[in-house]
C-alpha positions as CSV (number, residue, x, y, z in Angstrom):
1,X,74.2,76.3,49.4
2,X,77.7,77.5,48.3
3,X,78.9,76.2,44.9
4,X,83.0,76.3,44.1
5,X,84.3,75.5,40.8
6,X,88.1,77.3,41.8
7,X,91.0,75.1,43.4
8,X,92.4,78.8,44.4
9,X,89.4,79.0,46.9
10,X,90.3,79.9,50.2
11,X,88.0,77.0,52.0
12,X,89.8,74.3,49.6
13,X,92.8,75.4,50.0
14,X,92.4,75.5,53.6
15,X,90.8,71.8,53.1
16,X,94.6,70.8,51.1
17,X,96.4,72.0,54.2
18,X,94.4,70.2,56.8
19,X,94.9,67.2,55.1
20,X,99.0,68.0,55.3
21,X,99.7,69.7,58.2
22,X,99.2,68.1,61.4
23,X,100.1,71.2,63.7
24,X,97.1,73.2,61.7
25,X,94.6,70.7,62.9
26,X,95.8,70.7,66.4
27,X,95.9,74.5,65.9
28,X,92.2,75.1,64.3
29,X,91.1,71.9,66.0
30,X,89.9,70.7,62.7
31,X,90.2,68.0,60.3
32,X,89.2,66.2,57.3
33,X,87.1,62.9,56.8
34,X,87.0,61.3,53.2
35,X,83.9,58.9,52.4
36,X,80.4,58.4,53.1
37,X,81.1,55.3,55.2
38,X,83.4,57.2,57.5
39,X,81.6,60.5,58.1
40,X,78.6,58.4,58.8
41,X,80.8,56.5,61.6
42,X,82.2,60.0,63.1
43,X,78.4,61.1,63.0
44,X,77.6,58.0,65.0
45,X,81.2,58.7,67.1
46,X,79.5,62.0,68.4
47,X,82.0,64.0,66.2
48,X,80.9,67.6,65.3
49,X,80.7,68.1,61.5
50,X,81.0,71.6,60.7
51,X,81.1,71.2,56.5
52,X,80.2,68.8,54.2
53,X,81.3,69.1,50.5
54,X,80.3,67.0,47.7
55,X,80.7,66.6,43.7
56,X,76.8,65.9,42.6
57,X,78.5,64.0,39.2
58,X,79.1,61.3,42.1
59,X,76.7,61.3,44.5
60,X,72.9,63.2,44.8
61,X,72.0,66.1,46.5
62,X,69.2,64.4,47.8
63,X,71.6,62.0,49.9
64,X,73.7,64.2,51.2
65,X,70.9,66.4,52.7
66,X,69.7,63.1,54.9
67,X,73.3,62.7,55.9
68,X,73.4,66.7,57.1
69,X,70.0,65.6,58.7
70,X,71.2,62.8,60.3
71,X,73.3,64.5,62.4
72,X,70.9,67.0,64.1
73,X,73.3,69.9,63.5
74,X,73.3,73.2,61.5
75,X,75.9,72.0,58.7
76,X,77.1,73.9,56.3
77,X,76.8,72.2,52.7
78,X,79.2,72.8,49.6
79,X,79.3,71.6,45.8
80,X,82.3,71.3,45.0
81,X,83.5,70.8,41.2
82,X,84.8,67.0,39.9
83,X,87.9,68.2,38.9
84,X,88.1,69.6,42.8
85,X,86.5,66.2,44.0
86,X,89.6,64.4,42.6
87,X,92.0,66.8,44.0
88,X,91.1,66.4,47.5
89,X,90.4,63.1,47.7
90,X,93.1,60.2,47.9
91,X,90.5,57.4,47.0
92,X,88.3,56.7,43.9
93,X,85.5,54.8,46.1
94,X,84.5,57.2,48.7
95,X,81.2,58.0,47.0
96,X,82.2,61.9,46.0
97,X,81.9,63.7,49.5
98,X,84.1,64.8,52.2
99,X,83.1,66.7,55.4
100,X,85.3,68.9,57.7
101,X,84.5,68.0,61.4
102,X,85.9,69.6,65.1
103,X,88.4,67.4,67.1
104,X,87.9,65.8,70.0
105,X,89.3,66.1,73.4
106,X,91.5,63.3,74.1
107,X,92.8,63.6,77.2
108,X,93.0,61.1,80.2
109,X,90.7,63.2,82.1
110,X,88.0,62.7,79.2
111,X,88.0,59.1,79.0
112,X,85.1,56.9,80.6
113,X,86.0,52.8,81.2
114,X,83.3,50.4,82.8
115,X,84.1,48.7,86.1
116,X,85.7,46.0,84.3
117,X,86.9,47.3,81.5
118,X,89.6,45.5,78.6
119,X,91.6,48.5,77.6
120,X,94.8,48.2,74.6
121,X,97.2,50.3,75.2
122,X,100.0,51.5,72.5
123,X,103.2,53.2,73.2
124,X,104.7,55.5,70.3
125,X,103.0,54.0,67.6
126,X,104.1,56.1,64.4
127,X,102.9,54.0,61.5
128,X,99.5,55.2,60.3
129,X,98.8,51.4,58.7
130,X,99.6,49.8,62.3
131,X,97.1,52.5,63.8
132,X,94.7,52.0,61.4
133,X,95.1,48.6,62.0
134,X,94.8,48.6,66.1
135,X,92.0,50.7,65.9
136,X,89.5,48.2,63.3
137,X,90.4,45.1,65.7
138,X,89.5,47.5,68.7
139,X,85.9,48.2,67.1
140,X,85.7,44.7,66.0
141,X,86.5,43.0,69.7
142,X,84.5,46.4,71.2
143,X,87.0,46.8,73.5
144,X,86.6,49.3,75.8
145,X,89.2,52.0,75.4
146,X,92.5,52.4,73.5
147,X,94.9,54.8,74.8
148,X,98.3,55.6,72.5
149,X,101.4,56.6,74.9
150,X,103.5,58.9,73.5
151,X,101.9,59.2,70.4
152,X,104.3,60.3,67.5
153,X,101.2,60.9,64.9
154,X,98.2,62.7,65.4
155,X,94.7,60.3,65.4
156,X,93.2,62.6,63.0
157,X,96.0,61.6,60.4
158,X,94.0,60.9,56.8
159,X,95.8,58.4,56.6
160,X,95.1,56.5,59.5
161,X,91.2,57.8,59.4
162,X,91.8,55.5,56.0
163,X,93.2,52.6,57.6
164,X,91.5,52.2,60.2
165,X,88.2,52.3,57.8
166,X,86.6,55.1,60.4
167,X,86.8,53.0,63.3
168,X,89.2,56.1,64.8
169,X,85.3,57.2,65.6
170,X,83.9,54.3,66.5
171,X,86.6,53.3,69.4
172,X,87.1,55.1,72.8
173,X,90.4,56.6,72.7
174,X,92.8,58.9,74.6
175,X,96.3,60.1,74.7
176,X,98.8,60.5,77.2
177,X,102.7,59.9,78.0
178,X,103.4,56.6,79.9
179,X,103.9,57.9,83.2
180,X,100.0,59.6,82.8
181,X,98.5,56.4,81.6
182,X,100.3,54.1,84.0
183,X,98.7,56.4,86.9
184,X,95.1,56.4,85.4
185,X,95.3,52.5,85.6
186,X,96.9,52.3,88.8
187,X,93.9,54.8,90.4
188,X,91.2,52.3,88.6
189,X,92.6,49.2,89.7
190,X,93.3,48.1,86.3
191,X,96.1,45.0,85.1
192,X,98.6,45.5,83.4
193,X,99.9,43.0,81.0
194,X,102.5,44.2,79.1
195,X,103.6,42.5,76.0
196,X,107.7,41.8,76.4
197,X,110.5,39.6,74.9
198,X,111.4,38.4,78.2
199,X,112.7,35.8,79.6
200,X,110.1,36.6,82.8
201,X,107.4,36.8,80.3
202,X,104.5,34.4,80.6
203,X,102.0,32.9,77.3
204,X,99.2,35.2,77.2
205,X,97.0,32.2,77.0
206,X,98.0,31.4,80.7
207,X,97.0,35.1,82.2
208,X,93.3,35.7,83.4
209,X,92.2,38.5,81.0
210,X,88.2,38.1,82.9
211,X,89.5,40.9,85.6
212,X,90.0,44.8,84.9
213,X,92.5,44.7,82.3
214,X,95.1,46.6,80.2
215,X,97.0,45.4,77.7
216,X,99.7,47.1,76.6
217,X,102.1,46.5,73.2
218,X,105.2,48.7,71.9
219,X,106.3,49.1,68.4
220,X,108.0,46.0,66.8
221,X,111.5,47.7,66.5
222,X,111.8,49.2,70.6
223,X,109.5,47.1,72.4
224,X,108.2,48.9,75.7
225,X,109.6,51.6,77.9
226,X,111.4,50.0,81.0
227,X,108.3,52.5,82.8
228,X,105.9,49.6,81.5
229,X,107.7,46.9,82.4
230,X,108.4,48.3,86.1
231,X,104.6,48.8,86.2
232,X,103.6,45.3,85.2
233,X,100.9,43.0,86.6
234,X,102.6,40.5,84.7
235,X,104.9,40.5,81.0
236,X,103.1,38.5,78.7
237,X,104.6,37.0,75.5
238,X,103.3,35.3,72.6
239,X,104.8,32.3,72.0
240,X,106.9,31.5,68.5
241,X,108.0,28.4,66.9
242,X,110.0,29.7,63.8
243,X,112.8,31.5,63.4
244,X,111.4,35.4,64.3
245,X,110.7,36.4,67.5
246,X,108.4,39.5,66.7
247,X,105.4,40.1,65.0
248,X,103.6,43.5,63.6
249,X,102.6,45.6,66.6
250,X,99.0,45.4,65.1
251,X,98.7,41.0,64.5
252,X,100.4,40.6,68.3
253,X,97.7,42.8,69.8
254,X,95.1,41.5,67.9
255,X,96.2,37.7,69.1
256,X,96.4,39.3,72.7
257,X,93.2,40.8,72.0
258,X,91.0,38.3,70.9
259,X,92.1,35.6,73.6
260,X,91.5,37.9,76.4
261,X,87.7,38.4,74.3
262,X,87.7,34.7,74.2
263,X,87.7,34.1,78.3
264,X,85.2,36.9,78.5
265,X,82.7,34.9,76.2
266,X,82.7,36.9,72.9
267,X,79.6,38.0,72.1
268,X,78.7,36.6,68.5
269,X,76.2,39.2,66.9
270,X,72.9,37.5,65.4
């Protein structure tokens, strides 16, 4: 086991610039995860963890060897000074231990949806916090895919790995521009319901969600790409009696979300 008590060490330095540079992670195909809860979520995501680093001030030896364990791979395992610790983390509750793990391929062509699947779909989403958001009511309503359009910020983000409270590796996602996506559901025979202040637009508590479905939301300042609304099963709204017309990206597909979960007979767990 390797022990670093320098800052100027090449691995943490290379840690400080994974964390800030999006193009090096799509470059290296590598990232960061911060917190027991969440590397134990990419573990059970599948992810690969290549390195796991921990401050033993904060958390034992003992339990991160059953974590490295847990995984059934050959990980490499780092102590790591506290003064380095609190460098590289952002948050004083994620129990002293970080791991660096390999993307994932998320293309089109690597996505798997059941015959009848319910599938959120997100064009150019570029707020970490709406992500983040999106991708916790995903996990919680277990829907079956999320696929971001356009996306203008890389999934592997800290800051929406954060957000989203590891469920970025708990939810089936892929990428892909609008034109992509809108083929994908058109060759599985999947609705699409796109969310659109419309005057066409019908209350999302009138559509039958119980078939294949996709629904898709834009960002609260653009709305959808003309593409989406072309492409429409039907345009969807939901409904407002005060004085706005819009809500957060993140609440209306969460409203969208949970009444389509609704007509499918949520399953409550025991």
């Amino acid at each position: 086991m390797k022990q670093i008590t320098s800052l100027q060490n090449p691995i943490i330095k290379n840690i400080i610039h994974l964390q800030e540079k999006s193009r090096l992670r799509k470059k290296k195909r590598l990232f960061i995860i911060e917190g027991f809860r969440e590397i134990t979520l990419a573990i059970k995501g599948n992810y690969q963890i290549e390195t796991l680093l921990f401050s033993d001030e904060i958390i034992s030896m003992n339990r991160v060897k059953e974590l490295s364990i847990s995984t059934g791979q050959n990980i490499e395992i780092i102590e790591i000074s506290t003064e380095i610790y609190q460098k590289l983390a952002h948050r004083k509750t994620t129990e002293g231990i970080l791991a660096i793990s390999k993307c994932k391929e998320l293309g089109l062509n690597f996505l798997h949806v059941s015959k009848n699947p319910l599938i959120l779909i997100v064009e150019a989403p570029e707020k970490p916090g709406n992500i983040g958001a999106i991708l916790r009511t995903a996990d919680a309503a277990n829907l079956d895919a999320v696929i971001i359009a356009n996306p203008k910020t890389d999934l592997y983000n800290p800051n929406i790995i954060r957000s989203s409270v590891g469920c970025v590796f708990t939810t089936n996602i892929a990428v892909g521009t609008t034109e992509e996506i809108i083929g994908f559901l058109k060759e599985n025979h999947i609705n699409i319901y796109s969310a659109a202040l419309n005057k066409e637009s019908t209350s999302y508590t009138k559509i039958n969600f119980k078939l294949a479905s996709a629904i898709v939301v834009g960002t609260e300042a653009t709305g959808l790409s003309d593409e989406w609304l072309t492409n429409s099963t039907n345009k969807i709204i939901i409904p407002m009696e005060g004085e706005i017309d819009s809500l957060n990206v993140s609440v209306s597909a969460a409203i969208i979300i949970f009444e389509a979960k609704r007509q499918r007979k949520f399953k409550i767990r025991d």
